[in-house]
C-alpha positions, 0 to 999 in steps of 0.5 A, spaced: 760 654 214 753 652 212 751 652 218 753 660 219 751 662 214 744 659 216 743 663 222 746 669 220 740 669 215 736 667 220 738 672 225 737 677 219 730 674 218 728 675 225 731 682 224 726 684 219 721 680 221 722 685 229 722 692 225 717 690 220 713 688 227 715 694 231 713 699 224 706 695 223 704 696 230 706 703 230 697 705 231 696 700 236 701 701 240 699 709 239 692 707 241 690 710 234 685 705 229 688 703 223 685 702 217 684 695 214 687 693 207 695 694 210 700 689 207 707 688 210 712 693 207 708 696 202 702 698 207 696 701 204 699 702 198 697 696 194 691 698 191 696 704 188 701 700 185 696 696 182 693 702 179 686 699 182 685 706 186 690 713 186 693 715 192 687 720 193 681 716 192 685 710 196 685 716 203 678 717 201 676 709 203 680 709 209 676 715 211 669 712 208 670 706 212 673 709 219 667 713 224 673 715 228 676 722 229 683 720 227 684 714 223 691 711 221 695 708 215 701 706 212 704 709 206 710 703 205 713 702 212 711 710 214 705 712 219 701 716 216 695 720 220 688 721 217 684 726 219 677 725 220 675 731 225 673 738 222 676 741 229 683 736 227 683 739 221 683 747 223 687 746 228 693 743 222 691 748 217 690 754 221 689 754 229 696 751 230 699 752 223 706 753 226 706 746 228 704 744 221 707 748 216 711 744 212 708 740 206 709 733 205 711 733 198 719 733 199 723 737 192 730 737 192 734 744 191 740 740 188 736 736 183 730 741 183 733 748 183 728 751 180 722 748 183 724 748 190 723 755 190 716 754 189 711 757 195 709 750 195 716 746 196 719 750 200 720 753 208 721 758 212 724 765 209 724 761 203 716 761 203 714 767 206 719 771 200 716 768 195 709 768 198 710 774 198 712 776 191 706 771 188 700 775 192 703 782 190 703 779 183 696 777 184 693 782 188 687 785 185 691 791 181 696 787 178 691 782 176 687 787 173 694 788 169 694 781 167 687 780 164 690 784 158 693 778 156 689 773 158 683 777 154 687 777 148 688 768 149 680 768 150 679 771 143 685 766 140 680 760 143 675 764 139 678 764 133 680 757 134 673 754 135 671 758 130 675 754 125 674 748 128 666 749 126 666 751 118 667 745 116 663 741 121 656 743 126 659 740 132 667 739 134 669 732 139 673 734 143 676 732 149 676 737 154 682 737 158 687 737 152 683 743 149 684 747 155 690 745 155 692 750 151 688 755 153 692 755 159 699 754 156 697 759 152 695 764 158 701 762 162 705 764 156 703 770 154 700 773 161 707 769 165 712 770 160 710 775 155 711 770 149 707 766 144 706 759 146 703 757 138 698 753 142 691 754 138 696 755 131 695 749 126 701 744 124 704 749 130 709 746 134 711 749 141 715 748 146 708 749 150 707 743 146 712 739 148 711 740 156 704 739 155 705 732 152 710 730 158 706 725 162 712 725 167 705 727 172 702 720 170 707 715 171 710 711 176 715 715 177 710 721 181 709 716 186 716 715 188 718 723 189 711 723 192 711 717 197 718 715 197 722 721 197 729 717 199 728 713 193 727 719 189 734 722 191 737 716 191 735 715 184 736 722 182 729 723 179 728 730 177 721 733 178 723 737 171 727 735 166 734 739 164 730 740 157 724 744 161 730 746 167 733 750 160 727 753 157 725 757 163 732 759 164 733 761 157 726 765 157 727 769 163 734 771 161 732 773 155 726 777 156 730 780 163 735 783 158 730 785 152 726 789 159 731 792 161 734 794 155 726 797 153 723 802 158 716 799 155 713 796 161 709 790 158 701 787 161 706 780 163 708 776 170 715 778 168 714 785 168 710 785 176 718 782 177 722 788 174 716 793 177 718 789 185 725 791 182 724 798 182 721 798 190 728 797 192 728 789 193 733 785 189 730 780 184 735 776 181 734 772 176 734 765 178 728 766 183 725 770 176 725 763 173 723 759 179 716 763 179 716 762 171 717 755 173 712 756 179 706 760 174 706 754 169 706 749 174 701 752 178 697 756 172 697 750 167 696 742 170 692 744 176 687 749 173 685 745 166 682 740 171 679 744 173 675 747 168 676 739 164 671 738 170 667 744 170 665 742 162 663 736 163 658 738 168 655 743 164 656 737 158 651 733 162 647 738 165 644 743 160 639 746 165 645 748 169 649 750 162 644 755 160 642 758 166 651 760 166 649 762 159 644 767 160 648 770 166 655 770 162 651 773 157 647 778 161 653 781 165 657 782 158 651 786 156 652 790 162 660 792 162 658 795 154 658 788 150 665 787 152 668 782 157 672 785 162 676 784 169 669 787 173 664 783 169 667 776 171 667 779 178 660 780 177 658 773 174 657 770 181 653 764 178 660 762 174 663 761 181 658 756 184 659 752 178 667 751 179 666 752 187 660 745 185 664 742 180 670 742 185 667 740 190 664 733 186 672 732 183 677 737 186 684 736 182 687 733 187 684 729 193 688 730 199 693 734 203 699 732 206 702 736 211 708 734 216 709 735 224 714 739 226 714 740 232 711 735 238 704 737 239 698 733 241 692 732 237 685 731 241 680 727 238 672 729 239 671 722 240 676 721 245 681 719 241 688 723 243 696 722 239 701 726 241 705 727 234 712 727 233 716 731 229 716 728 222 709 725 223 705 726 216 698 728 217 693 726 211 687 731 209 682 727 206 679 732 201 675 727 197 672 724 203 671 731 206 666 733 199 662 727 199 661 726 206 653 727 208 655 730 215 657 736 211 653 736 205 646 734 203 645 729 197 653 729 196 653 725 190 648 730 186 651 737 182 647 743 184 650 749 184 645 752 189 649 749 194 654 755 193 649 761 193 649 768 197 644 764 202 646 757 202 654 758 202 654 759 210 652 755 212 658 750 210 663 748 214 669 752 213 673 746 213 668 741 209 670 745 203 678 746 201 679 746 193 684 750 194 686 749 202 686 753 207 690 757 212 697 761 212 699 755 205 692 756 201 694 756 194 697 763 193 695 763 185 688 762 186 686 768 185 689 768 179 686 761 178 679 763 178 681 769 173 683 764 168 678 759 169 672 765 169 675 767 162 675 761 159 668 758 162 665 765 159 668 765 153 665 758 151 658 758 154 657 765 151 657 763 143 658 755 144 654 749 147 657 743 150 654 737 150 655 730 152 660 725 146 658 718 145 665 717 148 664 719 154 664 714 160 658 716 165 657 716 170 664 720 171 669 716 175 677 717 176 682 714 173 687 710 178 693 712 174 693 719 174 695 722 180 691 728 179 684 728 177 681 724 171 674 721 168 676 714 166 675 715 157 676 723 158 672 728 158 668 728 151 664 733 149 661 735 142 661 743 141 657 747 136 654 754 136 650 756 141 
């Protein structure tokens, strides 16, 4: 009985020991170099789990250490091809799209029903729908429809810092949950034409409550990310009941008080009810999907952003007074008033966000999956024929800082984004908001909310750098968008 229980051990061992050989072996066998650091079972990702590295700067060492065209890695047992070749890259955003056009990061329409509808989530006539929806949303007309209500939340900042400086000349504050509220704010009122409370006093909001949900920056992130199969077996949600039934009850609601009020509002919601009256069915559950949509994209990624951008312009006074002057001058130009067309004219404005990007991007790679058997050709030779299913790795990090593409990468200067200077940047060296058929639908509207906020704050208030800030600015391994280790401090007064 010992004995047989042995050899079946030792058969299952050597079983084990052959797939672990067969997976591990995977660029070997393909002619493809690996990057080194790969342990059995959980690959490359030890410096993630560990939290010694985020996944993103964990991509971006793999591409710093390779001069290969294409490099490989494994996210646990899994294959994953990093792209280092500009022409590579085009030719999986772009050139080939069709061959390429699923995201890597899985949702589940049965556990996430909402969120799966997301442009970003979702395929097919799914995705070209809802793409659809969001760029007639975004387009410059509506846009300008939006700005009422993200105007109205720029004079509520206003207010906001003002009371914080009547007892005090200079504010400390961390960036990021500042503009936190800005943003929250932004998407409550230009997205779901309600009151968020975010910069009322004692005030407690269910924006609030989303935003002190830090389900982005737990481990759990990285299982819906890196282990999709375990998430599902696990049933991990990406949005909780709690946030699932707060969207759905806001739509409703507003859907059945619209109807009912022949007032058209300056909301997201009402660009839904107005597609209603070009003939195409908007039910609610999709309405709630691109409220989930407009939040997820509006509120996380772009107060990284500007969190960023402010503490550039913290350290770097020269550049903060330049952006003054600019912000000042333009707003004196449109009738003393901050207008849509006065942020179109603030051009200075949109090198700082596009440099700020480029030195720390929310996030620092793309994933994509092959769907269809195609063959990628190296300039240095190399070749691997992709399968379907393969997932490919865009090094954002590694693309912004590397030498090939950009002079002194490790200095800020805005001046790289000039009228002269932007073109003669490499296309695909730059992908804040990534590029080709899935670029992010909501940048535009993006940009609309972050050049409001930015000219709301520079043009009365000076930012300067806090005792509390950790400089140089580097990232925090256990976040899983980007963010300065310490937070991003700054004291703000009067200007």
């Amino acid at each position: 009985m010992v004995s047989a229980f042995l050899t079946l051990v030792t058969g299952a061992l050597l079983l084990l020991c052959f797939y672990l050989y067969l997976k591990h072996t995977y660029w070997k066998r393909n002619g493809i170099p690996c990057g080194k650091g790969w342990l059995p079972i959980i690959g490359h990702l030890l410096p993630v789990m560990i939290k010694k590295k985020s996944y993103s700067e964990m991509i971006d060492q793999i591409y710093r250490d390779s001069n290969h065209s294409m490099v490989g890695m494994y996210k646990g047992t899994n294959p994953v091809l990093v792209l280092r070749d500009i022409d590579l890259i085009k030719t999986v955003l772009q050139s080939n799209f069709s061959k390429f056009h699923e995201n890597a990061f899985k949702i589940d329409s049965k556990l996430d029903p909402l969120l799966s509808k997301n442009p970003f989530f979702c395929y097919g006539e799914l995705w070209q729908i809802g793409r659809k929806r969001l760029t007639y949303a975004f387009s410059n007309m509506r846009l300008k429809i939006l700005f009422a209500a993200v105007n109205e939340v720029c004079k509520k900042f206003q207010n906001f810092l003002n009371r914080r400086l009547e007892s005090s000349k200079k504010y400390e504050v961390e960036l990021k949950s500042l503009f936190l509220k800005f943003t929250s704010e932004v998407v409550a009122n230009a997205g779901l034409g309600i009151e968020a409370y975010c910069f009322e006093d004692g005030v407690q909001s269910m924006f609030n409550e989303l935003n002190n949900n830090e389900f982005l920056n737990t481990f759990l992130i990285g299982i819906v990310v890196h282990f999709p199969f375990l998430s599902k077996m696990l049933r991990i949600k990406f949005l909780s009941d709690k946030i699932d039934r707060f969207f759905r009850t806001v739509v409703r609601k507003n859907l059945e008080l619209r109807r009912s009020d022949p007032i058209p509002r300056n909301d997201f919601i009402q660009l839904m009810i107005d597609m209603e009256q070009t003939g195409e069915k908007i039910d609610e559950e999709s309405v709630a999907a691109h409220a989930v949509s407009f939040y997820i994209d509006g509120v996380e990624t772009s107060s990284v952003t500007l969190n960023f951008v402010g503490c550039q312009l913290a350290i770097h006074q020269d550049v903060q007074e330049k952006l003054r002057k600019e912000v000042r001058s333009t707003i004196e130009k449109h009738g003393g008033e901050l207008t849509f067309d006065a942020l179109k004219d603030m051009t200075y404005m949109n090198q700082v966000i596009s440099e700020s990007q480029r030195c720390f991007s929310a996030l620092g790679f793309l994933g994509k999956v092959c769907t269809a058997e195609f063959e990628l050709q190296g300039s240095d030779g190399l070749n691997y024929r992709a399968k379907p299913g393969t997932e490919i790795a865009i090094p954002i990090f590694g693309l912004h800082k590397d030498p090939k593409y950009w002079d002194n990468p490790e200095i800020f200067d805005p001046e790289r984004f000039n009228d002269e200077n932007k073109q003669s940047i490499e296309k695909m060296a730059f992908l804040p908001f990534g590029e080709g058929p899935r670029i992010c639908v909501g940048m535009r509207m993006a940009m609309l909310q972050m050049k409001s906020c930015l000219a709301t704050l520079i043009k009365d208030y000076k930012l300067e750098v806090s005792p509390k800030m950790q400089l140089p600015l580097r990232l925090s391994p256990s976040f899983f968008l980007s963010m300065p280790i310490g937070g991003g401090w700054v004291l703000i007064s009067k200007a």
